[in-house]
N, C-alpha and C positions, 0 to 999 in steps of 0.2 A: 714433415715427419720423415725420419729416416730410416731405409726399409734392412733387412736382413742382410747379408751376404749368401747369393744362392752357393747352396753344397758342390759344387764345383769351385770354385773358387778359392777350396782351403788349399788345393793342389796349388794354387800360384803363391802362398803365402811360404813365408822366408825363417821357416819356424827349424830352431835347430833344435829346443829341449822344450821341456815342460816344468815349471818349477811350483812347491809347494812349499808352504811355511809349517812349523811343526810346531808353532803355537794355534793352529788351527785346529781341534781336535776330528776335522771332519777333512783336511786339507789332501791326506796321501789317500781316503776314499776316492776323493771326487778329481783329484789328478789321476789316480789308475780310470777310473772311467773316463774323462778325456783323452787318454792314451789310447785305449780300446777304440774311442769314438775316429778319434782321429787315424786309427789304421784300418776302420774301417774303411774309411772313405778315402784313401791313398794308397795304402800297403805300402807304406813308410811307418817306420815304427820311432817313435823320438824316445830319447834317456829321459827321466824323468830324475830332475835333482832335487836333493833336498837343501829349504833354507831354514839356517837356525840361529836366529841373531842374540842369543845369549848361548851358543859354543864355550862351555869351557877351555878347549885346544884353538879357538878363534877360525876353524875352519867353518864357516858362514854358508861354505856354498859344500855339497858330498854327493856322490854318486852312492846308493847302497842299493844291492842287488835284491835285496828285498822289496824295496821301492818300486819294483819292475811288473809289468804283467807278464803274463806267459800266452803269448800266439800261438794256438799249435800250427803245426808246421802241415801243412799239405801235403799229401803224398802221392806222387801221379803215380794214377793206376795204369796198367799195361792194358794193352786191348787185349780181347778174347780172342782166340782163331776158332 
């Protein structure tokens, strides 16, 4: 039987994007929640591309900003004196 990959381990993997197909009606859910997952556990955040293999303009692979989660951004707090 082969076991999981322990959660440290994503950190060594060689992952530049994350892609979704948009014949999937469920596919840009569950790649934003792997985006999420995945900067969870790195604080690396990947593009998420979309695939659409019936493109009318034949552009197959897109980046769309909408496609994207939103990380809020940290804000370091000042110390108190």
């Amino acid at each position: 039987m082969t076991t999981a990959w322990p959660d440290t381990a994503i950190k060594q993997m060689p992952f530049q994007a994350l892609f979704y197909n948009v014949a999937n009606s469920n596919g840009r859910d569950q790649v934003i929640k792997l985006q999420n997952d995945y900067y969870k556990h790195t604080h690396s955040l990947l593009p998420v591309v979309r695939l659409d293999l019936l493109a009318n303009d034949q552009q197959i692979f897109s980046y769309h900003n909408e496609d994207q989660t939103t990380i809020p951004m940290l804000q370091r707090l000042q110390p108190h004196n």
